[in-house]
N, C-alpha and C positions, 0 to 999 in steps of 0.2 A: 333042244327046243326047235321047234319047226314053225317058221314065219312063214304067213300067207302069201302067196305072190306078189298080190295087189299091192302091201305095205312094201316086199321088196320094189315093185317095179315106182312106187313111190319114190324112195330113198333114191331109185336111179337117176327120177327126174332130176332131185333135190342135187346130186352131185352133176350131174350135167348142167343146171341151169348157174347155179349158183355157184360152181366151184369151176366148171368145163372142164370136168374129165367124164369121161367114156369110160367103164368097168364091163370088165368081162362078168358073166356069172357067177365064177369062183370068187371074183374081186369082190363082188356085190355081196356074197353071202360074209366074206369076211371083215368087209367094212359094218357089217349089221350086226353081226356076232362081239367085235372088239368093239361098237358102242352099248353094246345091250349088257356085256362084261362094265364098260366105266361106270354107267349108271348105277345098276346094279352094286358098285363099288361105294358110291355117291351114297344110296340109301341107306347103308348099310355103316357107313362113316356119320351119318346125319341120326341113325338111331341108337347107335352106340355114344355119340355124344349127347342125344334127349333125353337118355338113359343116366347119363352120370352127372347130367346139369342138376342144380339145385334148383333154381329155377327154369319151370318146363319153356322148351324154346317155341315159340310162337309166330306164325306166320304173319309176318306186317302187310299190310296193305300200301301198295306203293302210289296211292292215287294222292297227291296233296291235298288238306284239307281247303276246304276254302274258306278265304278271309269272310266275313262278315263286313258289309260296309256302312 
């Protein structure tokens, strides 16, 4: 699979800003590849078990409702 630059030099900001490491190119495509593998993993763990639920799993809304006063 071949990412677009723009999304890698994204991901660089995101580990410099927010984490302050510096990646080489090599580092960067493999910090992108071993996330794009976990997800990847996630989805696939997430549909195999909407799969065997009895009842279908449903995405909740996490906004509280609001009281009524």
């Amino acid at each position: 699979m071949k990412l677009k630059p723009e999304t890698l030099e994204k991901l660089r900001v995101i580990l410099k800003e927010d984490f302050g490491q510096e990646v080489s190119d090599q580092e960067l495509h493999e910090v992108a590849f071993n996330l794009l593998g976990y997800y990847d993993t996630l989805l696939q763990c997430y549909c195999e078990d909407n799969e065997k639920a009895e009842v279908p799993i449903v995405q909740h809304d996490y906004e509280p409702e609001r009281q009524k006063a």
